[in-house]
C-alpha positions as CSV (number, residue, x, y, z in Angstrom):
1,X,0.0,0.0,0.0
2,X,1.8,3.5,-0.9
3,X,3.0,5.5,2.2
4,X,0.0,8.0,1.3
5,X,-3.3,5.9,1.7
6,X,-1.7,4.6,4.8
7,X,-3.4,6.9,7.3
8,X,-6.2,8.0,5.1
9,X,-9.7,6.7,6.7
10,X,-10.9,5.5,3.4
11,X,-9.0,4.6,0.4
12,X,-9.2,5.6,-3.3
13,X,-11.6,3.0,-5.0
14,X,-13.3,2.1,-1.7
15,X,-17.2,1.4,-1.6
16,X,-19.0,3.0,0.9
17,X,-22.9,2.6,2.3
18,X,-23.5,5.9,3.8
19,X,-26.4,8.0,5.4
20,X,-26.5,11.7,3.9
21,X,-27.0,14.4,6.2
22,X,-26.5,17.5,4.7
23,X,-26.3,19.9,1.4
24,X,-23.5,21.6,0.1
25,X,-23.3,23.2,-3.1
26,X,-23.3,22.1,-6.3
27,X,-25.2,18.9,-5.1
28,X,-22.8,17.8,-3.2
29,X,-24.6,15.4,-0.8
30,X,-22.5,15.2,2.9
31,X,-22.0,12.0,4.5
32,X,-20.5,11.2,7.6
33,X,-18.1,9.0,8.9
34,X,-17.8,8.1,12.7
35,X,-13.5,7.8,14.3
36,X,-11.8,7.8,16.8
37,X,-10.5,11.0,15.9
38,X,-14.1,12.4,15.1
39,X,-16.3,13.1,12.2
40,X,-14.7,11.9,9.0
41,X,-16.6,13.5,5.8
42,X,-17.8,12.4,2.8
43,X,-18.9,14.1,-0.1
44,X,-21.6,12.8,-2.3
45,X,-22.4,14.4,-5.5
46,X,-26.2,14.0,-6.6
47,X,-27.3,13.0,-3.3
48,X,-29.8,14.5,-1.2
49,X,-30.1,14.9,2.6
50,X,-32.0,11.5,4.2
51,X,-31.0,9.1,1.4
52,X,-28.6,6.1,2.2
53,X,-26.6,5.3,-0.8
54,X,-23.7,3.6,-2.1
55,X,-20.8,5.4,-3.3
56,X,-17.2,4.5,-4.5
57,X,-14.5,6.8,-3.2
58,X,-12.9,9.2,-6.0
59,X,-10.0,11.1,-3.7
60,X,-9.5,10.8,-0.2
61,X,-7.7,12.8,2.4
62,X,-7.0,12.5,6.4
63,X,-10.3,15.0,6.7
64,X,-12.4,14.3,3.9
65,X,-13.6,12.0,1.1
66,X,-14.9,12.6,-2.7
67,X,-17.0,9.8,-3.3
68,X,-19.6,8.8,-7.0
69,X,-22.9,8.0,-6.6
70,X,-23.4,4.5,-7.4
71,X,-27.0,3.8,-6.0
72,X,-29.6,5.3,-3.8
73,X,-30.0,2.0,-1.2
74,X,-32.8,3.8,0.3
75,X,-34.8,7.2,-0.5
76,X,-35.4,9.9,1.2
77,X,-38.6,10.8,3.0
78,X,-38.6,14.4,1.0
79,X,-39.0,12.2,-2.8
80,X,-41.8,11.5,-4.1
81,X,-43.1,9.3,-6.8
82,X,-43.2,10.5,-10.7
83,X,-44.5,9.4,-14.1
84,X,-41.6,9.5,-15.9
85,X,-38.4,7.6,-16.2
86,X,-35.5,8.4,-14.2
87,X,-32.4,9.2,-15.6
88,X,-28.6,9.9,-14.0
89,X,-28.8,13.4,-15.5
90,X,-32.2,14.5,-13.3
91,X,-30.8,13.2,-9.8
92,X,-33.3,15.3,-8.0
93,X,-36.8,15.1,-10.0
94,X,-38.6,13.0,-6.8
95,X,-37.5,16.4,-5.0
96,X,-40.5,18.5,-4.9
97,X,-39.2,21.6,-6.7
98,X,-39.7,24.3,-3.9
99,X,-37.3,22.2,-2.1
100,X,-34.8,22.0,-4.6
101,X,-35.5,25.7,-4.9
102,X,-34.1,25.9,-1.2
103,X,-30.9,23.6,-1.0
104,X,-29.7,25.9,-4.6
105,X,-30.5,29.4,-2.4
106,X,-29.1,27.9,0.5
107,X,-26.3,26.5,-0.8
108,X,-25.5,29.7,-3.4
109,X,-25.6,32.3,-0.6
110,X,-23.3,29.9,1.7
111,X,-21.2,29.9,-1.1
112,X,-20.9,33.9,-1.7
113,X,-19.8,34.1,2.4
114,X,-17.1,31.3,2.1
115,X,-15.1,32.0,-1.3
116,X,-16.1,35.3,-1.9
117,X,-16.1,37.2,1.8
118,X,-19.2,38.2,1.0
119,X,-20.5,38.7,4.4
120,X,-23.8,40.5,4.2
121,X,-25.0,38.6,0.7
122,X,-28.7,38.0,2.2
123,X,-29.5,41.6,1.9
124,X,-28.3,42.4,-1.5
125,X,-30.2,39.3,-2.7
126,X,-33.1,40.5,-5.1
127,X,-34.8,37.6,-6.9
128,X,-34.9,33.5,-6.9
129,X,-36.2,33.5,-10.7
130,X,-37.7,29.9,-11.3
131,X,-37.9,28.2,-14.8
132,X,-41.3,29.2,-16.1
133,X,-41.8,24.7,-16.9
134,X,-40.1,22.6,-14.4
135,X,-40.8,19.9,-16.8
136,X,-40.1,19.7,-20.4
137,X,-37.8,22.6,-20.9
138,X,-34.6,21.2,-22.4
139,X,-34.4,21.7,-26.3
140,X,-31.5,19.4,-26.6
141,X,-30.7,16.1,-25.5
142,X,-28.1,13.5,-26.4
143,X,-28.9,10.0,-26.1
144,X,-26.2,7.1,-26.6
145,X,-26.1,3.4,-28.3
146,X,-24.2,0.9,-26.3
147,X,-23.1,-2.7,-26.9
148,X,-23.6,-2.9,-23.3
149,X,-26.8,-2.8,-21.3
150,X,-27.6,-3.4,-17.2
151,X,-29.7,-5.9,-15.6
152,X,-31.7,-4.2,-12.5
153,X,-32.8,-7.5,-11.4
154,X,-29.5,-9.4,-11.5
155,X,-27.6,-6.4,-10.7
156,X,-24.8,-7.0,-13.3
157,X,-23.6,-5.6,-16.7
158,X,-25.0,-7.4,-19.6
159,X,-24.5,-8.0,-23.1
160,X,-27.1,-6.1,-25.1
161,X,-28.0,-3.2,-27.6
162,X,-29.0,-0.2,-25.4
163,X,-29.8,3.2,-26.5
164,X,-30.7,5.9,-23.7
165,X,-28.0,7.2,-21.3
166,X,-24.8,6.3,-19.4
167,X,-25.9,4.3,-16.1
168,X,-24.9,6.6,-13.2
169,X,-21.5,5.9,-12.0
170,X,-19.9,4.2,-15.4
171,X,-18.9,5.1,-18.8
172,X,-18.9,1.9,-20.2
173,X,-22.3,0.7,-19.5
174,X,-25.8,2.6,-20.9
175,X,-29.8,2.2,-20.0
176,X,-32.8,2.0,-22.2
177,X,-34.8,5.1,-22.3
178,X,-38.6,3.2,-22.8
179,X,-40.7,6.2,-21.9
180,X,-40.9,10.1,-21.1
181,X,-37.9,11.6,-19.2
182,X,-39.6,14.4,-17.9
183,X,-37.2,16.8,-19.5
184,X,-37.2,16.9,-23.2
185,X,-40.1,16.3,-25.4
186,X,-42.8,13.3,-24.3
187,X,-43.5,12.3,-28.1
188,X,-40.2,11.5,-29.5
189,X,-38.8,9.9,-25.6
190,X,-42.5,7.4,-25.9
191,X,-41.4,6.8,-29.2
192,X,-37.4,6.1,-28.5
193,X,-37.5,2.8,-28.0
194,X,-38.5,2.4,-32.2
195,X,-36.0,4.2,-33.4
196,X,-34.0,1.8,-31.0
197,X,-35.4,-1.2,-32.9
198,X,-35.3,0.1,-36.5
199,X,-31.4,0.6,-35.2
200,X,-30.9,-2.6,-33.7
201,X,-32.6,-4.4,-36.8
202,X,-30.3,-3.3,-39.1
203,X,-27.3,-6.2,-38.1
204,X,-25.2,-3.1,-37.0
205,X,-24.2,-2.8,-33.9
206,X,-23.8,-0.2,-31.4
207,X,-20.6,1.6,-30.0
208,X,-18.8,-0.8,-27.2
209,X,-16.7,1.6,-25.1
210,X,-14.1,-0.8,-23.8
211,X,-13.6,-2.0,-27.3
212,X,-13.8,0.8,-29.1
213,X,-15.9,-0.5,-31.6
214,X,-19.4,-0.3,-33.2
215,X,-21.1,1.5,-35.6
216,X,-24.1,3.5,-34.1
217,X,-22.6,6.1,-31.4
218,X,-25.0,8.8,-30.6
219,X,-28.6,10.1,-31.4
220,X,-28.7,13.9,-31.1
221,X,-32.3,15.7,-31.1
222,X,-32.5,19.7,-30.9
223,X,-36.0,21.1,-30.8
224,X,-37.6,24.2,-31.5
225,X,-40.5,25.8,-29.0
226,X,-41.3,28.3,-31.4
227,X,-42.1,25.7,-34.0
228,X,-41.7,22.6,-32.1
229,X,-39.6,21.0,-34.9
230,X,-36.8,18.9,-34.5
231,X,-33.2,18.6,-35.8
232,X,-31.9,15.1,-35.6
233,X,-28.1,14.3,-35.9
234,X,-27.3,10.7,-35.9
235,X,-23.5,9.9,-35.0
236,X,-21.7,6.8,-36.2
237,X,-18.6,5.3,-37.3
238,X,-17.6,5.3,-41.1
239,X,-17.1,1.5,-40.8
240,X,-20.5,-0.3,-42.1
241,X,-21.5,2.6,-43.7
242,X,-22.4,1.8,-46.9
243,X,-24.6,-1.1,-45.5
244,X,-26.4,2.0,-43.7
245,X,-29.3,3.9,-45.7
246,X,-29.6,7.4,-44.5
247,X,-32.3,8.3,-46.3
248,X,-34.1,5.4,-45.2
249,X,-33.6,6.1,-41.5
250,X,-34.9,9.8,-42.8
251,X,-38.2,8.3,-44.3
252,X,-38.6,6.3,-40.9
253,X,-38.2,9.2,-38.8
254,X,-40.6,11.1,-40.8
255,X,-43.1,8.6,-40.8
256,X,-42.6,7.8,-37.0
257,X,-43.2,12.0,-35.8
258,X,-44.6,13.3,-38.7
259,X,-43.1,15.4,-41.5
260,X,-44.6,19.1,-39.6
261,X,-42.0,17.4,-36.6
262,X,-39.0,16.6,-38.6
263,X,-36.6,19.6,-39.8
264,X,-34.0,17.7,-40.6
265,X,-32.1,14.9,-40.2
266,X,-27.9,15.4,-40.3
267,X,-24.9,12.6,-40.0
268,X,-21.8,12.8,-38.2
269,X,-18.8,10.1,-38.8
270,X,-17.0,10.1,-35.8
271,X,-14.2,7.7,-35.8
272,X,-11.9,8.6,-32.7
273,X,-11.8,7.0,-29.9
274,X,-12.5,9.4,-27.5
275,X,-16.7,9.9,-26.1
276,X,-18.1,13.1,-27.4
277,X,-20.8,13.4,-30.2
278,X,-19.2,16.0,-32.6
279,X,-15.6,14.4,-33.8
280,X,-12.8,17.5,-34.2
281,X,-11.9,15.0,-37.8
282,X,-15.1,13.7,-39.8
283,X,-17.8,14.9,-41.5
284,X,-21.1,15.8,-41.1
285,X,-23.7,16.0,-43.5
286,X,-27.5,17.0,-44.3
287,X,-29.5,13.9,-45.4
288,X,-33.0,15.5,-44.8
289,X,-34.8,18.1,-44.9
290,X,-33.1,22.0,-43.3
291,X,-30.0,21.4,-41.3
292,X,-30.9,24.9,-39.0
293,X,-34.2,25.5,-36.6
294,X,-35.4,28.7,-35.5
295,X,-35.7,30.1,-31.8
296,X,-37.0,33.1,-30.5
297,X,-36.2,34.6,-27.6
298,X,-37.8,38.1,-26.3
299,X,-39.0,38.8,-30.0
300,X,-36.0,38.2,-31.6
301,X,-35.4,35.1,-33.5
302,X,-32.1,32.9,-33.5
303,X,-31.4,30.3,-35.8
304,X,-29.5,27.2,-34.3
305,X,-27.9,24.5,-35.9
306,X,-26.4,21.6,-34.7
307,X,-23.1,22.7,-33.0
308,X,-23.8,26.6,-32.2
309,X,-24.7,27.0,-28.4
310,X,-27.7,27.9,-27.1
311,X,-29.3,28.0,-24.0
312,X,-31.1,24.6,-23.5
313,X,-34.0,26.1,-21.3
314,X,-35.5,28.8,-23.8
315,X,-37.9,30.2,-21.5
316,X,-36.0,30.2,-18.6
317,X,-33.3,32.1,-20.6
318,X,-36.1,34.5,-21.8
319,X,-36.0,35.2,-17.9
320,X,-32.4,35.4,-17.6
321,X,-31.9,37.6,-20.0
322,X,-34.4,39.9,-18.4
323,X,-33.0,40.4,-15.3
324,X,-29.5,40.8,-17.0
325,X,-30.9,43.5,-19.0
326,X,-32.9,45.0,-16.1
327,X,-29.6,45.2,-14.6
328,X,-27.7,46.5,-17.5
329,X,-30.5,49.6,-17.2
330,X,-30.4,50.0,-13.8
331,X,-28.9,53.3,-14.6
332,X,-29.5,54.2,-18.2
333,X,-27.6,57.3,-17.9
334,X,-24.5,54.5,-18.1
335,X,-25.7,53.0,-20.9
336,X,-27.0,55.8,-23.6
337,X,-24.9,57.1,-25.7
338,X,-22.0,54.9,-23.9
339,X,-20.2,51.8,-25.6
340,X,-21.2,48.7,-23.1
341,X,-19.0,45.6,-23.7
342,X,-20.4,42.3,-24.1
343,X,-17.6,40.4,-22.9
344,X,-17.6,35.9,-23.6
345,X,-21.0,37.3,-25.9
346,X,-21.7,34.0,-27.8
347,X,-24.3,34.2,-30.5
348,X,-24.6,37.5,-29.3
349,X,-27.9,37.0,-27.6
350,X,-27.9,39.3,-24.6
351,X,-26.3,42.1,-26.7
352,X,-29.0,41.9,-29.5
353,X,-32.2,42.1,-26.5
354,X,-30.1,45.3,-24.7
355,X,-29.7,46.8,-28.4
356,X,-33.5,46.7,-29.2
357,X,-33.9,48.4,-25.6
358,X,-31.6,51.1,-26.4
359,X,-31.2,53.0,-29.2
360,X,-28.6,55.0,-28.3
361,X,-25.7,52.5,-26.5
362,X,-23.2,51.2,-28.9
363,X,-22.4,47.7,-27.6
364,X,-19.5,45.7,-28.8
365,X,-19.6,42.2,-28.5
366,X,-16.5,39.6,-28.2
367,X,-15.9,36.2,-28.2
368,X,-13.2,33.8,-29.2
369,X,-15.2,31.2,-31.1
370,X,-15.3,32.8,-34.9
371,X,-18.4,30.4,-35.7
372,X,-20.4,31.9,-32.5
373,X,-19.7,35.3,-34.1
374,X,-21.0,34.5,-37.4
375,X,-24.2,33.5,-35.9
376,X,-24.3,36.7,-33.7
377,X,-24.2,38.8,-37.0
378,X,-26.1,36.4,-38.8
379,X,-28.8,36.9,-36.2
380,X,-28.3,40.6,-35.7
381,X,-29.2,41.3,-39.4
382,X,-32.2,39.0,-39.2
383,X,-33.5,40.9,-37.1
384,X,-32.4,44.3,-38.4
385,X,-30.6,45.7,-35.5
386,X,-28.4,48.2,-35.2
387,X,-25.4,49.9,-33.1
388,X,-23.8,46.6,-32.4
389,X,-20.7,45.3,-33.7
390,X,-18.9,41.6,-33.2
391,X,-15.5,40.6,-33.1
392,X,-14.0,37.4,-33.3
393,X,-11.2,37.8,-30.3
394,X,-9.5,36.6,-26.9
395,X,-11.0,38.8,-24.4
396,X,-7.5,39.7,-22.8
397,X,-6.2,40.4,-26.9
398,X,-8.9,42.6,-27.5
399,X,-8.7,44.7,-24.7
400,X,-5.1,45.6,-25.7
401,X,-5.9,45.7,-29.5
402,X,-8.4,48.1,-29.5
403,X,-7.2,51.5,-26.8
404,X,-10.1,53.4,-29.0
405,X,-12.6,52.4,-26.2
406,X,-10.5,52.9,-23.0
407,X,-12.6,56.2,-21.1
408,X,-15.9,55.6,-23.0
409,X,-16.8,51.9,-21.1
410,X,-19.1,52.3,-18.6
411,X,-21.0,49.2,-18.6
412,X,-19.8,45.6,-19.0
413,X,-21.7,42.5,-19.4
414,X,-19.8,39.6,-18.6
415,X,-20.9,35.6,-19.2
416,X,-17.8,33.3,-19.7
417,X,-17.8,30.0,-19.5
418,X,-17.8,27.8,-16.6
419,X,-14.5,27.8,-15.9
420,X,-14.7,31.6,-15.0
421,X,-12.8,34.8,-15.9
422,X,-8.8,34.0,-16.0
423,X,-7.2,36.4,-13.3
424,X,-4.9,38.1,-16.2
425,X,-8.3,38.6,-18.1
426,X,-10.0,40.1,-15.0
427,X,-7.2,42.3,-14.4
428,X,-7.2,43.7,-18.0
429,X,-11.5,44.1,-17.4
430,X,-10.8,45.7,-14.0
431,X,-8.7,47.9,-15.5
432,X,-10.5,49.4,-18.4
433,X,-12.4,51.4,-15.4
434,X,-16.6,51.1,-15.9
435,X,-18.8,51.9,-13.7
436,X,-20.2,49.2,-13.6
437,X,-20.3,44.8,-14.4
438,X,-23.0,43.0,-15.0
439,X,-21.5,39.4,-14.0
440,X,-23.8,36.5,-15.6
441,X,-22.5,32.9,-14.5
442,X,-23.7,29.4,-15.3
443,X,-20.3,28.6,-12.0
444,X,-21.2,30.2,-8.4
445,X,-17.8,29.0,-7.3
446,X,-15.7,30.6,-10.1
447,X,-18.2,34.0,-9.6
448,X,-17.5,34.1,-6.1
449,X,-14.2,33.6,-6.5
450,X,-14.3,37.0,-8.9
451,X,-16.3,38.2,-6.4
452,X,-13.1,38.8,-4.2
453,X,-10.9,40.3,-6.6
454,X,-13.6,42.7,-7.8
455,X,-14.3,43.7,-4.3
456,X,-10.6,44.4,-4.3
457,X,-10.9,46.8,-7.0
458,X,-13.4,48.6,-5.6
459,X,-16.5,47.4,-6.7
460,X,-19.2,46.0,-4.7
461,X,-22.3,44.1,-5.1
462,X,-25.7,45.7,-5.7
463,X,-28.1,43.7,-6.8
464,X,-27.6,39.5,-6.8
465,X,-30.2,36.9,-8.4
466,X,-30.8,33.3,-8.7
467,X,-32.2,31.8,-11.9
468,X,-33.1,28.1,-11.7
469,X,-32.1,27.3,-15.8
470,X,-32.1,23.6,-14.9
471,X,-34.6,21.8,-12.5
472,X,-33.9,18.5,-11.1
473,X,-30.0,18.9,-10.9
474,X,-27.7,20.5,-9.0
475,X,-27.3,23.7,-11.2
476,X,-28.1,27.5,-11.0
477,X,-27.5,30.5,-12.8
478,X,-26.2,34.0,-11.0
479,X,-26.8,37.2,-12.3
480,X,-24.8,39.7,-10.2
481,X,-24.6,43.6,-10.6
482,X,-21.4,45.5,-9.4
483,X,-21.0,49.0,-9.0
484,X,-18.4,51.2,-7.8
């Protein structure tokens, strides 16, 4: 045994059986450990307090464990029973949402105190902004094909074709989806397991992950609440192809939803070994029907294809958006006549809604991803607006690249990825001198984090909302205002 698991309590690999007793954030489920030299901690992502489960230790040290959900041994007395199927990726749908409501505001605020030294974040709290559905919001879900199935009633991995998602604590081994979800839409999830056996009748088989081999890999399904259409990508290897007829699979879909259902239908070869949908080698290819669907959000319309981003609750963004713009104009003075930068902008959503509210602001929008920025001028013509501008640019670059804006910034919008803002980058932002940030983040920890060099700076929080994007997990979106 190395020197270094010697006096751990638990080891790396270890299974626990352990009662959950608390909440921390990011669904972090706390366990607890009884020795001789006191409490021992575990940490359980996607478990809720008064569940007993079985989890397999990820990291251990003398104070604390990391430990994977394997398998709720016993509920708890908060869930309730549901009509749909339950999936890894909804860990908390039995939790009756104005608890899960709770544990995220809870959790969030504890956060703000803890990493960011925000001491008195209760009273600049403003909103808790739920998602107008807390069922059937997502407009994109990615289901996979396996070679290898699981056995409930045996317990045990099993040799099988299996098309649904990745059983919770494994990689190699996937679940049926037979029936509704709960998240995405009802018709096609009823209807999954046919597309499973047109699949599976074919001879072909599906992707085995410790082999790495198979031909059927992933089915991808984006939807449109504007016109309820759907895109389809299906995502396979190039080996068996030509014993594959696309446009057969196309005619099957069609007649399966219904041609006023089916937008399109693309394929993706994806030969690398590695477990993500869109290959960065391989093609992809329209074999049906339009290989885009339209969105609108706040009266503005998007068009999305299959690899631009969007926000996968549309009317929950609808909300998020709001209160970033409400925030934006929380001083208009700031804003007319001003250039606001729309730092990390994406398709350029959030600057396109502040635009059509003000006529006279001249916002600038950047992002590194050159295909995000064609969309975000794409989509700014569509719908004919004006006093905006996009470049394709590092943050941190740009900054430096263009001193025609230092002095005239008084209003940033910032919504980077999960990772955060990189401490050089926040430096250069801090540095440009605006009045004021409006900080959007889909990662509490990396905000807060910010939170403490901003406050450094000399800007402090005003104004600080919640907005549940994603019922039934762990996740929440901030939207945070900071003024000097």
């Amino acid at each position: 045994m190395p020197r270094r698991e010697r006096n751990k309590f638990v080891k790396r690999g270890q299974v626990l059986e352990i009662q959950i007793e608390d909440y921390a954030f990011g669904g972090k489920g706390i366990g607890r450990l009884k020795s001789e030299l006191g409490d021992f901690v575990v940490f359980v992502p996607n478990s809720l307090p008064g569940q007993f489960v079985k989890a397999q230790v990820k990291k251990s040290s003398k104070t604390y464990a990391e430990a994977k959900l394997l398998e709720v041994i016993k509920p708890s007395k908060d869930e309730t029973d549901i009509p749909y199927q339950e999936i890894s990726g909804a860990p908390y749908i039995k939790l009756p949402i104005e608890k899960q409501w709770a544990y995220k505001k809870n959790s969030t605020l504890e956060l703000f105190k803890r990493i960011g030294k925000v001491t008195d974040i209760e009273d600049k709290f403003d909103e808790f902004v739920h998602s107008p559905s807390t069922f059937h919001y997502r407009n994109k879900m990615e289901y996979c094909f396996s070679a290898i199935g699981y056995d409930h009633e045996e317990r045990t991995d099993v040799d099988e074709f299996t098309m649904g998602f990745k059983k919770r604590g494994t990689w190699w081994c996937a679940e049926d989806l037979n029936k509704d979800s709960g998240l995405f839409d009802k018709e096609l999830e009823d209807k999954l397991k046919e597309v499973k056996e047109y699949c599976k009748n074919t001879g072909l088989s599906p992707w085995h992950g410790p082999k790495k081999e198979g031909f059927f890999r992933y089915f991808v399904v984006r939807k449109s609440f504007k016109t309820t259409q759907l895109l389809f990508n299906l995502v396979t290897t190039s080996h068996d192809l030509p014993q594959f007829d696309l446009q057969k699979f196309a005619s099957f879909l069609v007649e399966l939803l219904g041609e006023h259902r089916v937008a399109g239908l693309l394929h993706t070869i994806n030969d690398e070994i590695g477990d993500r949908t869109l290959a960065t080698s391989g093609d992809i290819n329209l074999v049906y029907g339009e290989e885009k669907i339209v969105e609108e959000l706040l009266g503005l319309n998007f068009e999305i294809s299959m690899k631009s981003f969007f926000q996968t609750n549309p009317k929950s963004a609808e909300k998020l958006y709001s209160k970033v713009i409400d925030y934006a104009l929380d001083k208009k003075e700031t804003i007319d006549n001003n250039v606001v930068l729309d730092l990390f902008c994406g398709t350029g959503t959030i600057g396109q809604i502040l635009a059509s509210k003000s006529e006279n602001a001249q916002i600038i929008g950047v992002d590194i991803v050159e295909s995000a920025i064609e969309n975000a001028r794409e989509n700014a013509m569509r719908n004919n607006i004006e006093g905006i501008q996009f470049y394709a640019a590092d943050v941190g670059k740009f900054l430096f690249e263009h001193p025609e804006y230092t002095g005239k910034i008084r209003t940033i919008i910032l919504d980077p990825a999960r990772a955060g803002v990189a401490p050089k980058t926040m430096k250069k932002i801090i540095n440009l001198g605006s009045e004021r940030m409006v900080y959007v983040s889909c990662n509490p920890a990396t905000q807060a984090r910010d939170a403490e060099l901003l406050s450094e700076a000399g800007y402090s929080i005003k104004k600080f909302s919640l907005v549940d994007q994603f019922p039934h997990t762990s996740h929440i979106e901030t939207v945070v205002l900071f003024e000097k």
